[in-house]
Wavefront OBJ file of the C-alpha trace (Angstrom):
o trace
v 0.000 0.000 0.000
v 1.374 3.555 -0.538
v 1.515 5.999 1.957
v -0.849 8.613 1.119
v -0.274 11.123 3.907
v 3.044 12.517 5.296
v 3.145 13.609 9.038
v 5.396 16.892 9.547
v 5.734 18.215 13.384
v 8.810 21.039 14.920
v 8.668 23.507 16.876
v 8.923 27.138 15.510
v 10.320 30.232 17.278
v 9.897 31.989 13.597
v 6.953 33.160 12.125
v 5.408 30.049 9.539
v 2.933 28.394 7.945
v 0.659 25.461 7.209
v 0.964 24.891 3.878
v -1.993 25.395 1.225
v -3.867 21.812 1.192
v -2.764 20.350 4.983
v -5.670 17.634 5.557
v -5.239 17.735 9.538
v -3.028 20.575 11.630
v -2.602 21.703 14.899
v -0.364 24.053 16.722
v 0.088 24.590 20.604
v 1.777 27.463 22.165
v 4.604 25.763 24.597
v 6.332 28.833 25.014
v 5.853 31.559 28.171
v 4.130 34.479 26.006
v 1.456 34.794 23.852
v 1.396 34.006 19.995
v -0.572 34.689 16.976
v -2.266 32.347 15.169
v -4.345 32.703 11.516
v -4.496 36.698 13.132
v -5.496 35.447 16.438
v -4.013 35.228 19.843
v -2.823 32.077 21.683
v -2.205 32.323 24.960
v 0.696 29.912 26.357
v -0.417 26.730 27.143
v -3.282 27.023 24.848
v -3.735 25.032 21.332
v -5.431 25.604 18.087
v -6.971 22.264 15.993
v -7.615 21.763 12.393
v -9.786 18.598 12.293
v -9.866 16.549 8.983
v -12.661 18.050 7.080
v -12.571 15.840 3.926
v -10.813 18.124 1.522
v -7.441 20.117 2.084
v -7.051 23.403 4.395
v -6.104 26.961 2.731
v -2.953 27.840 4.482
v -2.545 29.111 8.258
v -0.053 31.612 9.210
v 1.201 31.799 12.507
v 3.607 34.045 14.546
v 5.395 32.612 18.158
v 6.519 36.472 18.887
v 9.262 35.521 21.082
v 7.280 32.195 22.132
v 7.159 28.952 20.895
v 4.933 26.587 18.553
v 4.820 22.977 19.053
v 3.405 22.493 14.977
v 1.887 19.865 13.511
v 0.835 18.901 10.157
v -0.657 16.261 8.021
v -0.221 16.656 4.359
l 1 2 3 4 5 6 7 8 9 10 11 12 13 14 15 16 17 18 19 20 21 22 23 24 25 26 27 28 29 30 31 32 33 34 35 36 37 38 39 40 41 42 43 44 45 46 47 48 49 50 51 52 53 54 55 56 57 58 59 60 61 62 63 64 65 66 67 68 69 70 71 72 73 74 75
């Protein structure tokens, strides 16, 4: 069977992305100040989850602003 999916996950202290067409994504502020995620705020200790919807994502920016992202990402 081929793998159809490819599992990417780092952690980010530089402002990123989830690429255009991700199928499942989700990012968690482990870092001590808040972050910005798809223009909104993450507090630490807080997470943000892109369930599998059936058809690829449009892509999510995000910004740790001197925190840090634990990212993950299904393509």
């Amino acid at each position: 069977m081929d793998v159809l999916a490819k599992i990417n996950e780092q952690d980010y202290t530089q402002a990123g992305e989830l690429q255009l067409g991700f199928l499942v994504g989700s990012i968690k502020n482990i870092g001590t100040t808040e972050a910005i995620v798809n223009g909104v705020p993450l507090a630490p200790g807080e997470a943000k989850g892109y369930p599998f919807v059936g058809k690829g994502y449009q892509a999510v920016a995000f910004d740790p602003d001197q925190s840090t992202l634990r990212v993950l990402e299904i393509i």
